[in-house]
Structures are given as structure tokens and as C-alpha cells.
C-alpha positions, 0 to 999 in steps of 0.5 A: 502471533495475531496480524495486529501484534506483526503491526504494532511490531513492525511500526516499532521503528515508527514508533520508538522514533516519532510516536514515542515523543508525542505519548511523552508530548501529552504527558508533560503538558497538563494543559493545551496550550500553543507550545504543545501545538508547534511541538505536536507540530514539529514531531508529525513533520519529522514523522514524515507525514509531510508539511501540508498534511500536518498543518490540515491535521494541526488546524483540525485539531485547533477546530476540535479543541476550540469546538469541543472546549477541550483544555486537558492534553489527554483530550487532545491526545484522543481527539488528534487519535480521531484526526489521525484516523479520519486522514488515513481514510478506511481501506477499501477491500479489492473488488473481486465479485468476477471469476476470474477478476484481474490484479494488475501490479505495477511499481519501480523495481526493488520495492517488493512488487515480486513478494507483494504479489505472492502475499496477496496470492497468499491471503486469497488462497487463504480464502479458499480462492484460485490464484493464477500469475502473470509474469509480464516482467519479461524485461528481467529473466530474474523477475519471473524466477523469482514470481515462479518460485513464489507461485510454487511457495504458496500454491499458485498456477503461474503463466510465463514466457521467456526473457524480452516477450511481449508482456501482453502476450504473456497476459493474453496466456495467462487470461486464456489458462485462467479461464480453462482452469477456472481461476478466481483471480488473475495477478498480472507482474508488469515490469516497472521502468519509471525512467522510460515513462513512454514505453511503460505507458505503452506497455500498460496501456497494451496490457489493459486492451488485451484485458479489457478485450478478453474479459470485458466484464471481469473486476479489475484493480489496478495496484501500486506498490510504494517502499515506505522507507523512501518516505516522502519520495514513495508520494513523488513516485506515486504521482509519477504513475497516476500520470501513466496508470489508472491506480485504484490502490495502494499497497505500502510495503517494509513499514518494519524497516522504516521510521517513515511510518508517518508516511501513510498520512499524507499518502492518503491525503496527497493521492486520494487513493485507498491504501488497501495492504500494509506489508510488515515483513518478509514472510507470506503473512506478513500482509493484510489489508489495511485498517486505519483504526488499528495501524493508528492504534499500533503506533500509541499502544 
């Protein structure tokens, strides 16, 4: 199965919940009116895309219909497809032109930062990429068995200290194996204590003056994981930590769990930052950078 046909399987819950109603919206009504704009309306907000969202993606679609002199729904259909796109923005592919370059992954505990960082190691191996593991959760002994068993799962080198190290001097390790072994890509774990803000900006802050120190000139990407079952809450958490973190991305994980697919429209919009994966499953392959054009294709097909 093709990662499109994983996509369009994992927006399903989306889909058949919200998208289905809209698909169904454009057949009944033959012509654009105002009813059909307040329906389209009242179904992106349940969709979770959010108030302010929908009414920029509503006032855009007025424009365009106005602009365009549009006056079939099927018009309108293809037009908000176009709207929809625009909204969500083009991902940006992770900037990896150093050897080694330097993923930094932070997020709250239980929204799948441990198997994200195992299915980005994954796709690099893939692309004939080395990978090494920092496991800088040291504020849970399960956070590096669990990174340990992924790195053996896929093939990556992993650096690891004990329960309650520093978690810079697990980075500062993990840099010094990365650099005698030749790795392309460092994927540091950081521990994701949201309720303590000042001890995790402490921590990160610690951890990029080692980096920054010992590979001033590496790439670096900073990614924060988001649950998209938490729907509008992952926006509120993703707030939190711009405050504490300079995020250069987004990953969205267990889009196959959730209706709340409507959630990465206004991510994009609220934040201002690239989604740059999508995670439609458990399995390692089960996460690919992300493409506008076909999760917006996935939830109409």
C-alpha cells in the first residue's frame, strides 16, 4: 500500500465524520447561495479547523466566487479544494545539508514523540542516511528503553546514559559518537514536562548551547510533536512551547484515531509553522513528510 492509500485510510475517521457532509453539502445544492455558505460553515467548525479559520476560509471563498462569478456549487467545491490547500501551506522538507545535522524533538509525554523519532530515523535510513539517537529523556528510565528498542527496530546508533542524567551531557555524547562515527543525522529526545515551563526551557536551552558549541555550523531543526486527537487543544500546547522553543516544524501524529482531522488547517494558520510530517499509524512507515495537495485530496477522494 502506497502512503497516499495509508493517508486517505487514516483520514477516514475525518472523513466519513466531517468531509463526508460537505461532499453531500455540494450535491444537494445546485446553486451557490447563503444557506450553503453558513452550512459549509457550521461543518468546517465542527470539523475542528477552528472559528477564526473557517470564517478567513469562508470570506475567501466569498471573494472567489464573487471574483470568478461563480454560481454552481461544483464550482464552489473546487475553489474551497484550492482555499483549503493555500491554508495548510506546502510543508518544508527538514534542512539536512550538514553531516552530521541535528533533530531536536520535543513534546508533552504521550503524543507519540518516542515512535515519531523512530519513524523519522526510519525514512532517513531509507534514504540511505546514518542515524544516531540521543536519548536526553532521562527524566523517565521508560522513555530510553523504549528509544533503545526503536533504534535496535529500525537500525540506528543510539546514545544513552542513566535515569536522572544531565540531558546535555547525554547530547554532548551522543554529538562526540556522532562525529567519530560518521552519522548524517543526530535525533536528540528531550523530556516533555509542559507543566514545569522553567525547568524545560532551562533544559533546552542547556541543550542547544552544547549544540551550538560543538557543531556550530550543523543544520538544525527544532520539531514539535502535536496529538491531533487533542484537536483544538494540540494549538493551545503548541503555543505553550513556541514560548519556550524556537520550532522550525511540526509533526502531527494519530490523524487515523481522530476526527479532528480539520485540525491541521488552523494549526498552519494559527502558528505559522510548516507541518513537515504526518503520522497515519503505528508501523514505522506509517510517516512521510507532509503534502498539502494530497491530505486535502485524501479527505474528498
Amino acid at each position: 500500500m502506497g502512503f497516499f492509500d495509508k493517508l486517505k485510510k487514516g483520514l477516514a475517521k475525518t472523513k466519513n465524520a466531517i468531509f463526508s457532509q460537505m461532499d453531500s453539502l455540494f450535491k444537494s445544492f445546485v446553486a451557490i447561495d447563503e444557506d450553503m455558505l453558513e452550512e459549509l460553515e457550521e461543518i468546517l467548525i465542527a470539523a475542528d479547523v477552528g472559528v477564526s479559520t473557517t470564517t478567513e476560509i469562508i470570506e475567501k471563498l466569498r471573494d472567489t466566487i464573487a471574483s470568478e462569478g461563480l454560481t454552481e456549487a461544483s464550482q464552489a467545491k473546487s475553489a474551497l479544494t484550492d482555499i483549503l490547500v493555500q491554508t495548510i501551506g506546502e510543508g518544508e522538507p527538514l534542512n539536512l545539508t550538514t553531516s552530521p545535522s541535528v533533530i531536536l524533538v520535543i513534546g508533552v509525554n504521550g503524543v507519540g514523540k518516542t515512535t515519531t523519532i523512530a519513524k523519522i530515523a526510519h525514512n532517513l535510513i531509507s534514504k540511505k542516511k546514518k542515524v544516531m539517537l540521543a536519548a536526553a529523556d532521562t527524566f523517565r528510565a521508560g522513555a530510553i528503553n523504549q528509544l533503545q528498542i526503536w533504534a535496535d527496530r529500525v537500525g540506528a546508533d543510539i546514545v544513552k546514559h542513566n535515569e536522572g542524567a544531565d540531558p546535555a551531557a547525554v547530547v554532548f555524547d551522543a554529538i562526540s559518537a556522532a562525529k567519530s562515527r560518521k552519522s548524517d543525522v543526530l535525533i536528540v529526545d528531550t523530556a516533555g514536562r509542559l507543566h514545569n515551563k522553567k525547568n524545560l526551557m532551562d533544559e533546552l536551552a542547556k541543550i542547544n548551547r552544547v549544540i551550538s558549541r560543538e557543531l556550530p555550523d550543523a543544520s538544525r531543526e527544532t520539531l514539535l510533536v502535536l496529538d491531533a486527537t487533542t484537536g483544538q487543544n494540540a494549538v493551545i500546547q503548541a503555543k505553550e512551547f513556541k514560548n519556550v522553543a524556537d520550532i522550525t516544524g511540526l509533526v502531527l501524529t494519530k490523524l487515523d484515531g481522530s476526527a479532528k482531522g480539520g485540525i491541521v488547517f488552523s494549526i498552519k494558520r494559527e502558528l505559522g509553522i510548516p507541518i513537515k510530517y504526518i503520522g497515519v499509524g503505528e508501523k514505522t512507515d506509517d510517516m512521510e513528510p507532509f503534502n498539502a495537495k494530497d491530505f486535502v485530496k485524501a479527505l474528498f477522494e
